[in-house]
N, C-alpha and C positions, 0 to 999 in steps of 0.2 A: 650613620649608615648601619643598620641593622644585619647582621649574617644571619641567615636562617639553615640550619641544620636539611630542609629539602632542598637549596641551592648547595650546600656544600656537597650533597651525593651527590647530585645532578654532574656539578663540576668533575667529583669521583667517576662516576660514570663512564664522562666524555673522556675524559685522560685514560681510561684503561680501554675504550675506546681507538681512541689513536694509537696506545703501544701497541695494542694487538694488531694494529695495521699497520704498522713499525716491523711488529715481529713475523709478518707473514712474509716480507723480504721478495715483496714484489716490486718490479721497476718504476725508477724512478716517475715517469711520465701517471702512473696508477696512486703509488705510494703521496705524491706531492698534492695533486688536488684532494687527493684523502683527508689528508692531515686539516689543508685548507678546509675543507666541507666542515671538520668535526671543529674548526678555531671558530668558525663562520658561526656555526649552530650555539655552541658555547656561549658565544657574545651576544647571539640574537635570540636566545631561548631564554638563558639563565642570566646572560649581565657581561659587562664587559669587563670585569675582572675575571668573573670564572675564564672568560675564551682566552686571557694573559696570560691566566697559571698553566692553561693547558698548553698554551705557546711556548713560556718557560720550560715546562717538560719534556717538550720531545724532542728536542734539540740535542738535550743533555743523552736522551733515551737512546738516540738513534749513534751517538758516539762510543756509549758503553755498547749496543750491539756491535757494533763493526760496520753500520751501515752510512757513517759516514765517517772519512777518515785523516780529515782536517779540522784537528781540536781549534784549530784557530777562528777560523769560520762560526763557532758554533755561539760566542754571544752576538755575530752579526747576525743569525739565522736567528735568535729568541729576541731581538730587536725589532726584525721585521713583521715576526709572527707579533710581537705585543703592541707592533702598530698596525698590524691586520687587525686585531682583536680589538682594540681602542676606539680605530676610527670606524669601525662597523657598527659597534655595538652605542657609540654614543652618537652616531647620526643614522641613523636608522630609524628612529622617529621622525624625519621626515620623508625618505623614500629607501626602504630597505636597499633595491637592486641598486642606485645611484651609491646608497653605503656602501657596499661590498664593492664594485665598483672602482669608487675613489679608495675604497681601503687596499685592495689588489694594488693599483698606482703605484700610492702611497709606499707599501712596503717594499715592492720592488724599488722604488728612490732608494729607502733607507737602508736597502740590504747592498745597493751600489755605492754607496756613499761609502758605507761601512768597509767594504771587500777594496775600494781605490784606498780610501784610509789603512787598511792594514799592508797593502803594496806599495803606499807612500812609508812606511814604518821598517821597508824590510822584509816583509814576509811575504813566502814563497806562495804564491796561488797557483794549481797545474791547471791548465788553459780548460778544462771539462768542468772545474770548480767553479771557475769564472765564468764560463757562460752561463752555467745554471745560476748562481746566483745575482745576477747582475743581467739591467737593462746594456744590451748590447746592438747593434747597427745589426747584425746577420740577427739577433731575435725578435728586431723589429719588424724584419723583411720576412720573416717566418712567421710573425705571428705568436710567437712565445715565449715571450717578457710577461709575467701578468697571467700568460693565456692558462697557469696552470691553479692560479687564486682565484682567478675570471669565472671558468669553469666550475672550482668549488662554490664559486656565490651561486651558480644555478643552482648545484643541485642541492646548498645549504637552504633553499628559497623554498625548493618544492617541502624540503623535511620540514623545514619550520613550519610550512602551512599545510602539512601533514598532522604536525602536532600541534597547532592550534586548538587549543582548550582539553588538551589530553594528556596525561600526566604519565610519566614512562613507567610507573608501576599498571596503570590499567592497559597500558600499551601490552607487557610482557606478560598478563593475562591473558590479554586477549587472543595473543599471538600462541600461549602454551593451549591453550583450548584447542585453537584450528590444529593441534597437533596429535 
């Protein structure tokens, strides 16, 4: 497997992408499909290693803000995002929306799995930690297990086929002109 120096910006990019929507320190329900959108784009633009690295990042980012305040959580959180990113970006050749989709599932599994595992372990989860991360009975009956990955697949879908055959240097051209 070849790295090429315009996927490794790209990857640059997306991740300073996400902090800066990390460090705008808006609420969770804004800040979460955010993140999701830019792991989404990552895996379906540039590869699904770039959407990992960017999964591994912000995890670690959002701890050194203060914006999240459970170090323990946070290799369960860069788990779920590197199985957001994985199973998007390598089944996506056969139907993007069904990737994002089963990758949304998928990490909410893995991020419950992971959050029951560290409570099996001894560690203290506060009941807010826990619903957010974790497929629960009241977020299925709301709607909001998934619904905030779900959401990022949309509007990961529309930007990818925004950017279809356009490259983000003639993108920021284009866009510094209209200015």
């Amino acid at each position: 497997m070849k790295i090429r120096l315009q996927d490794v910006v790209r990857t640059g990019i997306l991740a300073a992408l996400a902090v800066a929507l990390q460090a705008m320190t808006l609420p969770q329900p804004v800040t979460g499909p955010g993140i999701n959108a830019v792991l989404f784009v990552a895996s379906l633009y540039v590869g699904p290693l770039a959407g990992a690295c960017v999964g591994i990042i912000t995890p670690w980012v959002a701890l050194l803000m203060g914006i999240n305040k459970l170090a323990a959580a946070v290799p369960v959180i860069m788990l779920g995002n590197v199985t957001l990113a994985l199973v998007a970006g390598y089944t996506a050749k056969f139907n993007k929306y069904v990737a994002m989709a089963l990758a949304a599932v998928l990490k909410f599994a893995v991020m419950t799995l992971g959050i029951k595992y560290l409570m099996s372990t001894g560690t203290n989860i506060p009941a807010a930690a826990y619903t957010s991360l974790t497929i629960t009975p009241e977020n299925l009956r709301g709607g909001r297990s998934g619904g905030n990955a779900i959401a990022a697949g949309t509007v990961a879908g529309r930007i990818k086929s925004a950017l279809r055959g356009q490259h983000i240097a003639g993108l920021l051209v284009a866009w510094s002109s209209q200015r």
